[in-house]
Structure formats: structure tokens, C-alpha cells
Residue, then its C-alpha position, 0 to 999 in steps of 0.5 A: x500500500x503506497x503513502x497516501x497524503x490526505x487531508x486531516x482536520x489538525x492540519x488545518x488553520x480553519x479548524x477550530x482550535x478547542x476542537x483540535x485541542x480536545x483531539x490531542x488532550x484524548x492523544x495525551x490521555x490514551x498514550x499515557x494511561x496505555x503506557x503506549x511508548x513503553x518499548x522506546x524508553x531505551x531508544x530515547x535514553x540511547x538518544x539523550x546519551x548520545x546526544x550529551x544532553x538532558x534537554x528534551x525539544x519536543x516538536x509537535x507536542x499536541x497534548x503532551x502525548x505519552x510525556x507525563x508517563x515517559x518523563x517518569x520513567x525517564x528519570x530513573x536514569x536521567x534524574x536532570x531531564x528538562x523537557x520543553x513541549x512545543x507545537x505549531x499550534x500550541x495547546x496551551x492548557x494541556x501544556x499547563x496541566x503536563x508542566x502541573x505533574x512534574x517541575x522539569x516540564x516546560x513551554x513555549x507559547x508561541x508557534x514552534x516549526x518543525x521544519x526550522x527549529x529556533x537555534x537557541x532551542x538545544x537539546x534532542x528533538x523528539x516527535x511522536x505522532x507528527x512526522x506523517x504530517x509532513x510531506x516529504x520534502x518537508x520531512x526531509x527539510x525536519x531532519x536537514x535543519x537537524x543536521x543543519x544545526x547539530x542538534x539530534x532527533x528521535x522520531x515516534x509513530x504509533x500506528x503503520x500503513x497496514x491494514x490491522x493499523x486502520x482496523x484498530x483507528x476504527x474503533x477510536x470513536x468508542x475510545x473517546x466516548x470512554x476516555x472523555x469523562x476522565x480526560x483533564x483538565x475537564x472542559x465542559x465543551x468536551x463533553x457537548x462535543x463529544x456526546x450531543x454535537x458528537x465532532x470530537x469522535x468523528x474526527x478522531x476517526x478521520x485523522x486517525x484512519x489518515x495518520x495511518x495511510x500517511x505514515x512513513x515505512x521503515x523503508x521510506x524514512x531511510x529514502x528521506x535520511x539518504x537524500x539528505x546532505x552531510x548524512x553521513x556525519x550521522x548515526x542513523x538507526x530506523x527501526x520498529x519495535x512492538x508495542x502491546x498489540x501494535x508497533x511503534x516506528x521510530x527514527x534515530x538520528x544523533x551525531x557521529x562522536x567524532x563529529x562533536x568537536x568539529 
């Protein structure tokens, strides 16, 4: 099944902000109820290693997706870890609520993109959920501007272009109807567009079928690093690892050791 690049309601600067906001706080909740990123600790703490760094850039934070749940666990071993949520569109109360459950969270109010990330903004960046948003050219400028400004990148998709991926977002809306009422901060709008005006599991629904067919293969994120200059003062590691009945695709890329002091 080829990448197909349709439209979702996220993406687009007509969709009411509330309504993009209450799709990523359901994100935020299931991810990290779920434990969802789980199997990719040990490819972030890879990452932040390799990296020398204890700042997380997290681009395209939505909600804050699995942060909360991750950030725990995380500091086990990084017990310094800062981590910096950022978004396009950026959620603002859910990012308040994610820096309210523990003191190295924080946030940048204004629209961050990914695609040309403000140098001062050091540290590994970190995208869940979010690269199948771009368009390959604009992947490929993502991971360019990261090599660009030697910075490092780790990169999550919880879904793949398959069939069982797409059968699994078709019963997302029942997974909203449920989550809704524990989801915080409660939004009284959340619950009249999730249950009388029923928007929020529809378009769920949509974006969620959608992130699936635009999600990138394995095979296809080495096509985007192989067309990328000075790739090679990177390590590349491209990969999937499973997580409880689905997979989560992850991009690894962090400086060449021998390229630190250049």
C-alpha cells in the first residue's frame, strides 16, 4: 500500500482550535494511561546519551502525548531531564496541566516549526505522532535543519500503513466516548462535543484512519535520511519495535562522536 497524503482536520488553520485541542488532550490521555511508548524508553535514553544532553525539544507536542508517563520513567536514569513541549499550534492548557505533574516540564507559547527549529532551542528533538504530517520534502527539510544545526532527533509513530493499523483507528470513536469523562483538565465543551454535537469522535476517526495511510515505512524514512546532505556525519538507526498489540516506528538520528568537536 503506497503513502497516501490526505487531508486531516489538525492540519488545518480553519479548524477550530478547542476542537483540535480536545483531539490531542484524548492523544495525551490514551498514550499515557496505555503506557503506549513503553518499548522506546531505551531508544530515547540511547538518544539523550548520545546526544550529551538532558534537554528534551519536543516538536509537535499536541497534548503532551505519552510525556507525563515517559518523563517518569525517564528519570530513573536521567534524574536532570528538562523537557520543553512545543507545537505549531500550541495547546496551551494541556501544556499547563503536563508542566502541573512534574517541575522539569516546560513551554513555549508561541508557534514552534518543525521544519526550522529556533537555534537557541538545544537539546534532542523528539516527535511522536507528527512526522506523517509532513510531506516529504518537508520531512526531509525536519531532519536537514537537524543536521543543519547539530542538534539530534528521535522520531515516534504509533500506528503503520497496514491494514490491522486502520482496523484498530476504527474503533477510536468508542475510545473517546470512554476516555472523555476522565480526560483533564475537564472542559465542559468536551463533553457537548463529544456526546450531543458528537465532532470530537468523528474526527478522531478521520485523522486517525489518515495518520495511518500517511505514515512513513521503515523503508521510506531511510529514502528521506539518504537524500539528505552531510548524512553521513550521522548515526542513523530506523527501526520498529512492538508495542502491546501494535508497533511503534521510530527514527534515530544523533551525531557521529567524532563529529562533536568539529
Amino acid at each position: 500500500m503506497g503513502r497516501i497524503h490526505l487531508f486531516e482536520f489538525e492540519d488545518q488553520k480553519w479548524f477550530p482550535s478547542f476542537l483540535r485541542n480536545y483531539g490531542t488532550d484524548f492523544l495525551q490521555f490514551l498514550s499515557n494511561k496505555t503506557k503506549l511508548y513503553k518499548p522506546i524508553v531505551p531508544i530515547i535514553k540511547k538518544a539523550l546519551k548520545e546526544s550529551g544532553t538532558n534537554q528534551i525539544i519536543d516538536l509537535g507536542s499536541g497534548g503532551g502525548g505519552g510525556l507525563i508517563w515517559l518523563n517518569s520513567e525517564l528519570k530513573k536514569d536521567v534524574p536532570d531531564l528538562k523537557i520543553i513541549l512545543t507545537d505549531f499550534y500550541p495547546n496551551i492548557s494541556a501544556f499547563e496541566f503536563t508542566k502541573n505533574q512534574a517541575d522539569n516540564f516546560e513551554f513555549i507559547e508561541k508557534p514552534i516549526d518543525a521544519r526550522e527549529v529556533p537555534i537557541e532551542l538545544k537539546g534532542l528533538r523528539t516527535q511522536f505522532l507528527s512526522l506523517h504530517h509532513f510531506k516529504p520534502p518537508e520531512a526531509r527539510q525536519i531532519l536537514q535543519n537537524v543536521i543543519n544545526s547539530n542538534s539530534s532527533i528521535a522520531v515516534f509513530e504509533a500506528q503503520e500503513r497496514s491494514l490491522p493499523s486502520i482496523i484498530a483507528m476504527l474503533f477510536s470513536p468508542l475510545s473517546v466516548l470512554f476516555a472523555t469523562p476522565f480526560i483533564r483538565p475537564f472542559k465542559f465543551g468536551r463533553i457537548v462535543f463529544t456526546y450531543l454535537i458528537p465532532i470530537v469522535p468523528l474526527f478522531v476517526l478521520w485523522d486517525g484512519v489518515v495518520s495511518s495511510l500517511r505514515t512513513y515505512s521503515v523503508k521510506e524514512m531511510n529514502t528521506l535520511v539518504k537524500n539528505l546532505d552531510k548524512k553521513e556525519s550521522y548515526n542513523w538507526e530506523i527501526n520498529k519495535v512492538k508495542s502491546g498489540s501494535g508497533v511503534v516506528l521510530y527514527l534515530l538520528g544523533t551525531k557521529n562522536r567524532d563529529e562533536f568537536n568539529t
